[in-house]
C-alpha positions in Angstrom: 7.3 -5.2 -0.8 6.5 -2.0 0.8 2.7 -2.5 0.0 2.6 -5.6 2.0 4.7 -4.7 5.3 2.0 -1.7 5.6 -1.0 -4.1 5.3 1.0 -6.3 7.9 1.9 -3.5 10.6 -2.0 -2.2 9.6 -3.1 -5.1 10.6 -1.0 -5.6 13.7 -2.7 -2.5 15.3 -5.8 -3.8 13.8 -5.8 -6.7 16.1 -5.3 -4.6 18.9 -7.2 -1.8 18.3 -8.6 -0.5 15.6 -8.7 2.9 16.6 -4.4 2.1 16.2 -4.6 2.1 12.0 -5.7 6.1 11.8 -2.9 7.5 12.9 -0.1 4.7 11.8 -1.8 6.3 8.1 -1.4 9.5 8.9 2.1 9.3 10.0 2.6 7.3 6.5 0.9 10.1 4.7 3.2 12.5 6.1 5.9 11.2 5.8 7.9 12.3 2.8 7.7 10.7 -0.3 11.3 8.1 -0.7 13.4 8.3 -4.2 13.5 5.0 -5.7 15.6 3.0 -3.8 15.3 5.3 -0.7 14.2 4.5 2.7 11.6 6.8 4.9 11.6 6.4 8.3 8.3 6.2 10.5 7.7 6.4 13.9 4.4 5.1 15.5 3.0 4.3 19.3 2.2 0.6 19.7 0.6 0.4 22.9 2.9 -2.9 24.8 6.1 -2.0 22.7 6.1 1.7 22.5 6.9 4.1 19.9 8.2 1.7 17.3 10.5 2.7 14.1 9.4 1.2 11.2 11.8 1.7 7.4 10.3 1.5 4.2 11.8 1.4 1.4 10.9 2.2 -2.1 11.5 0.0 -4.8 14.0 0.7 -7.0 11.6 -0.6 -9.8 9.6 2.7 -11.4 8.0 1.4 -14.0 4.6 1.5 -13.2 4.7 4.9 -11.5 3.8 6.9 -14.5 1.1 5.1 -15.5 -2.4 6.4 -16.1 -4.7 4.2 -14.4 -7.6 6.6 -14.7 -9.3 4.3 -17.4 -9.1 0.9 -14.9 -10.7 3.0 -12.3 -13.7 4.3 -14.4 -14.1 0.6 -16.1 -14.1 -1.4 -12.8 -16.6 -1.2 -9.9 -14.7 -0.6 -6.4 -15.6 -4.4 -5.4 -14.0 -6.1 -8.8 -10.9 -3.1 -8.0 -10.7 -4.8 -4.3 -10.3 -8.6 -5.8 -7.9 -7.2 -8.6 -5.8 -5.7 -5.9 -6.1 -8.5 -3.4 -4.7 -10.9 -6.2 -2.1 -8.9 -7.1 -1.0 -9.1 -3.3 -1.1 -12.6 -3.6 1.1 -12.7 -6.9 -2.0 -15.0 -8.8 -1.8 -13.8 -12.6 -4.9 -11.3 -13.7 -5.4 -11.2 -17.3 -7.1 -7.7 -19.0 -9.3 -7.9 -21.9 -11.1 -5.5 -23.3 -12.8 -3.9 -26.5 -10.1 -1.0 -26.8 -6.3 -1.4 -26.2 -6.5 1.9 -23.9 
């Protein structure tokens, strides 16, 4: 997924340097926003390979895109946010329950 082969090339300039992962984000942040199913192209200095191309593409999968997640983020401290998202990375099933269906 595109998510993960960011963490990955994050954490390759990591390793190095971590001075490296603030402007690998920026030049993702400008980069233009991909259709579904389009691929963006990003060019980045690696210090021992040179400027490096790197394509991502966008899913072609939107469903999630419009939804409102503004009621997850108020309900959850940024720690318990952190563990949702890391297993979510690493595909283990999280299971919601709450009061209210919203």
């Amino acid at each position: 997924s595109i998510t993960l082969q960011i963490l990955d090339e994050v954490e390759k300039r990591r390793a190095i340097s971590p001075a490296l992962v603030q402007p690998f984000m920026r030049s993702i942040m400008e980069a233009p926003f991909p259709a579904p199913g389009r691929t963006i192209t990003v060019k980045n200095f690696l210090p021992g390979s040179g400027t490096e191309v790197i394509m991502l593409c966008r899913p072609l999968d939107s469903r999630l895109e419009h939804v409102d997640f503004e009621c997850l983020f108020s309900s959850l401290n940024v720690r318990l946010l952190v563990r949702v998202f890391a297993s979510l990375l690493l595909e283990r099933r999280v299971i919601f329950t709450a009061d209210k269906l919203r």
